[in-house]
Every structure is written in C-alpha cells, then in structure tokens.
N, C-alpha and C positions, 0 to 999 in steps of 0.2 A: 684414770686416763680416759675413760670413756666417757664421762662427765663432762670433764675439759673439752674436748670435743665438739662436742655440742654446744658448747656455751662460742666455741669459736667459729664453729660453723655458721652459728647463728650471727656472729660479728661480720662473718663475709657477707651473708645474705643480707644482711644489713646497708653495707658499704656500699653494694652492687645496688641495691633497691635505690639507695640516695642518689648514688652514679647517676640508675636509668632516668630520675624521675630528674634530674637537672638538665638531662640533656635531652630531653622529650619538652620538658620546660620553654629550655631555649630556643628549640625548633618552632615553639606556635607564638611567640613572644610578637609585638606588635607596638606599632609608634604611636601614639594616640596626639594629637593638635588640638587645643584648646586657644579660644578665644576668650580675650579679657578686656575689662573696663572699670570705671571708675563706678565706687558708686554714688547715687544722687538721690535725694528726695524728692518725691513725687503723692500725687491725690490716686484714690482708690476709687473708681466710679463702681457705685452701685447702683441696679439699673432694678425697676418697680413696673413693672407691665400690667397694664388693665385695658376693659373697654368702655366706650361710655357713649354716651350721648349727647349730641353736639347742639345747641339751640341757642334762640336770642337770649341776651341778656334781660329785657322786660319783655313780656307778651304779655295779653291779656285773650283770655277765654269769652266771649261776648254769648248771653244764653238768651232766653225771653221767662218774664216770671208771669207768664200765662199761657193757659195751657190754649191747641189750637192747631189747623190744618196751615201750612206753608204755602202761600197762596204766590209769593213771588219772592225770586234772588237774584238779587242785582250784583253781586261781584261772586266772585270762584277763586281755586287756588292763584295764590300769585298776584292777587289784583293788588293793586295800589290802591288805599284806601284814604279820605282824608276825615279831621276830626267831625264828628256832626255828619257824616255822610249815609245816608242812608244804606242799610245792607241788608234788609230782607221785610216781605210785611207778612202777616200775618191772617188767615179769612177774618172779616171782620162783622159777619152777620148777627151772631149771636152778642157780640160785644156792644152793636150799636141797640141791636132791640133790649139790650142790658136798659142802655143809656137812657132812654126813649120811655120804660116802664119807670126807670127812677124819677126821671125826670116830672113823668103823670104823677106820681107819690107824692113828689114834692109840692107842685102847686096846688094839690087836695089840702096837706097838711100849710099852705098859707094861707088859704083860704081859708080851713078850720081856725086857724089859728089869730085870724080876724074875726070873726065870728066872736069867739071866745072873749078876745079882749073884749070886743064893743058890748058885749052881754055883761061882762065884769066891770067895767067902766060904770055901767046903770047900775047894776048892782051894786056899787060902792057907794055912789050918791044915794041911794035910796037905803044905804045902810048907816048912811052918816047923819040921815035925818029920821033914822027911825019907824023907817015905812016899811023896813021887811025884817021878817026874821034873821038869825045870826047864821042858822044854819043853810038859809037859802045863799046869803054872803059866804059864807064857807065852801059852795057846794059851789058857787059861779068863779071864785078864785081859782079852786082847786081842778077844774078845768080848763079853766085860761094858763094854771101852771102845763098841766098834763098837754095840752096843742102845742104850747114854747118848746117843751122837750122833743112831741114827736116833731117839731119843724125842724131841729138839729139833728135827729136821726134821719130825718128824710133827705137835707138838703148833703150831711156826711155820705150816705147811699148814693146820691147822685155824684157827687165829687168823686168818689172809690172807682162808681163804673166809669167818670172819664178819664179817670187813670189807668184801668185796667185799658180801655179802649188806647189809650196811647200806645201804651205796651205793647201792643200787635205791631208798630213799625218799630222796628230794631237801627238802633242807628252805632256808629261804630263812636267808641270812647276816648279814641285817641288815635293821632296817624301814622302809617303803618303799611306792614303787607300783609294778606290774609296767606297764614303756614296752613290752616285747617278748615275746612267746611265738613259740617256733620251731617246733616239735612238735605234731604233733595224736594223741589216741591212738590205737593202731593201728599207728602210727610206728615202726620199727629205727630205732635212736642207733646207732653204733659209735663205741665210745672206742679204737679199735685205735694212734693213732698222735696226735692232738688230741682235747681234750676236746668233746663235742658240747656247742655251748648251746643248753638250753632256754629260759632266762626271762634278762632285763633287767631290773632293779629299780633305780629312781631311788630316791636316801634322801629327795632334797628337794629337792621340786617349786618352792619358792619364791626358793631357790639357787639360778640357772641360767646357764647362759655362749654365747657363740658362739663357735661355729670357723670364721674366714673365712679366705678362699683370695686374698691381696691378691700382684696382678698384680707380679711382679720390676722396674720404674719405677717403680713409689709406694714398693715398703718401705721407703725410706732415709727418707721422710717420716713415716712410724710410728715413735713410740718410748713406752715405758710409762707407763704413769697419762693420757695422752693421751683427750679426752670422745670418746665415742663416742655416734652416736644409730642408733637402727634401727627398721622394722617388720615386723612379721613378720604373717603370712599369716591367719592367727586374730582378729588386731584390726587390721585396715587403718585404721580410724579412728585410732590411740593410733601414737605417736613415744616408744620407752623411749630410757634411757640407759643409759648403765655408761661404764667406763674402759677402758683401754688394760691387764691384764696379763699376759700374759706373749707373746713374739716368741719363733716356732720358724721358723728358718732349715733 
C-alpha cells in the first residue's frame, strides 16, 4: 500500500504541475499580426567600392632631351595651350657656343677636304702617265679618302649641335591644357639618362576616365561595359557615371 501511494501521489503532482503550467500559459499568451505578400522575382545589387584617380583620357607628359638651366615659362597650370606653341626655352649659351665650334670644324675639314681632292686630282694624272710612283698615288688617295670622311663627321657634329640647340625651345605637341608644370625657372633639367618632364597637357578635359585600384576579392566580379557610378571631390553634390573599360591584371 505504501508503494501505491506514491505512485499516486506522484499522479496528482503531476495533474497539478500540467494544471498550473496551462493556466500560467494562458495568462502570458499574446496576438502576434503578420503582414503578407506575394512573392516576385527580382535582381541582387552587388555593390564593389574603390578609389581611384580621375584624369583625361589622352595627356601627354612634354620633357626636354637636353640637359640645361630654365631660362623662361611661358604658360602655367591651366593654360590653354595650342598645337606648335611654344611653352618654355631653355639657357641657350653653351648650345650656341656648341654650334659655333662645330660649325669652325666643319669648314676646316672643307677646306681640308679640297685640298686633298685637288692634290689627288694631280696625282692621278701624273699616275696615269707614269710620272710618279704608285705608292705616292696611294698615299694622295688615301687622304683625299680620310678628309671626305672627316667632312661627314664634321658636317654630322654640326647638324647634332643644331638639333640639340633646337631642343632648348620646348614647344607643346598637341592642343590641350597644361594639368602639370614640374619646373620653375632658375631650375637644372638633366636629360643625362630620362627625359626631364616639364609640362602635362590634357587634349580633353571633357574625355575623362578613372583608374581604380579594386581590392584582389572583388576583381572576379568586374567585367567590361559593367555601369559604374562615382564622386569625386570638386562636386560632392553630383553622382556621374561611365562604364566598365578596360581590366589590367
């Protein structure tokens, strides 16, 4: 009997536990409203963030391939530049005394080099009738060759230094705005081994492109003609666009 008991006791306590815990239940119980809809197919934007740098589409870098003091600059940032126009010269002392010493070379070695002929000239008549030895005809040749060569190294030397002397005026390559000036005058350029740049000239300002630097986990999601939106620093208000061309790996 005392077995029993317990086994029945335990049946009440049971009954009562169920009771309290239904009607503890129903006391915190609550209406919940849900809204609904249909569903629809739709696009996933996935969004690719970088920074980059904004620039013309053609520019040109304009340097001098001689080396040299900056004796005058005729346009600065921003200038409107046209093609042929001149944008900076160069000191030009040592380029002319260039020109000047080649230029003495040169009509030494024409001079020489008449000389030589008219000597060889007689010497071939007088070798053709037997009047002088072979080796004196050898020897009048052989310098009349040696003056013909030094006249084309001398008259090359002079041509060089009027090129080099050209060089000291920089003229612009195409028309454009100047985005860069490197140089102020007063400035040594040395062209000894790269060309120094002095000017940047955008052709057109209204062609313009970005170069962004997109992180190695996004690039697979770039591919070309892809919309692109950006703002840039000058108009925080305005959102341009463009597209996707060209990926450098």
């Amino acid at each position: 009997m005392k077995g029993k008991r317990i086994l029945i006791g335990g049946g009440l306590l049971a009954v009562i536990a169920v009771t309290l815990l239904t009607v503890h239940s129903c006391k915190k119980s609550k209406t919940y409203i849900f809204d609904t809809a249909v569903a629809t197919k739709g696009s996933i934007v996935n969004t690719v963030t970088a920074t980059g740098t904004l620039e013309a589409i053609t520019s040109v870098v304009v340097g001098t391939q001689v080396s040299g003091i900056v004796e005058k600059l005729y346009v600065d940032f921003n200038s409107p530049v046209k093609k042929g126009q001149i944008l900076a010269e160069l000191d030009k002392t040592a380029l002319k005394s260039s020109v000047q010493q080649s230029l003495a070379t040169l009509d030494n070695a024409k001079a020489e080099m008449e000389y030589q002929a008219s000597n060889y000239e007689r010497s071939k008549a007088l070798h053709e009738k037997s009047l002088i030895a072979q080796s004196d005809y050898d020897q009048a040749k052989y310098n009349y060759d040696r003056a013909k060569a030094t006249l084309r190294n001398s008259q090359a030397q002079y041509d060089k230094a009027l090129v080099q002397l050209g060089y000291a005026t920089i003229y612009s390559p195409i028309e454009g705005v100047v985005m860069n000036r490197a140089v102020d005058e007063g400035q040594t350029v040395a062209a000894s081994f790269n060309t120094p740049e002095i000017f940047t000239i955008a052709q057109d300002l209204t062609q313009m492109q970005v170069e962004a630097d997109i992180d190695e986990s996004d690039i697979g999601m770039i591919s070309k003609g892809q919309r692109v939106e950006f703002d840039v620093d000058a108009f925080p208000e305005e959102t341009f666009t463009g597209t996707v061309e060209q990926i450098r790996l």
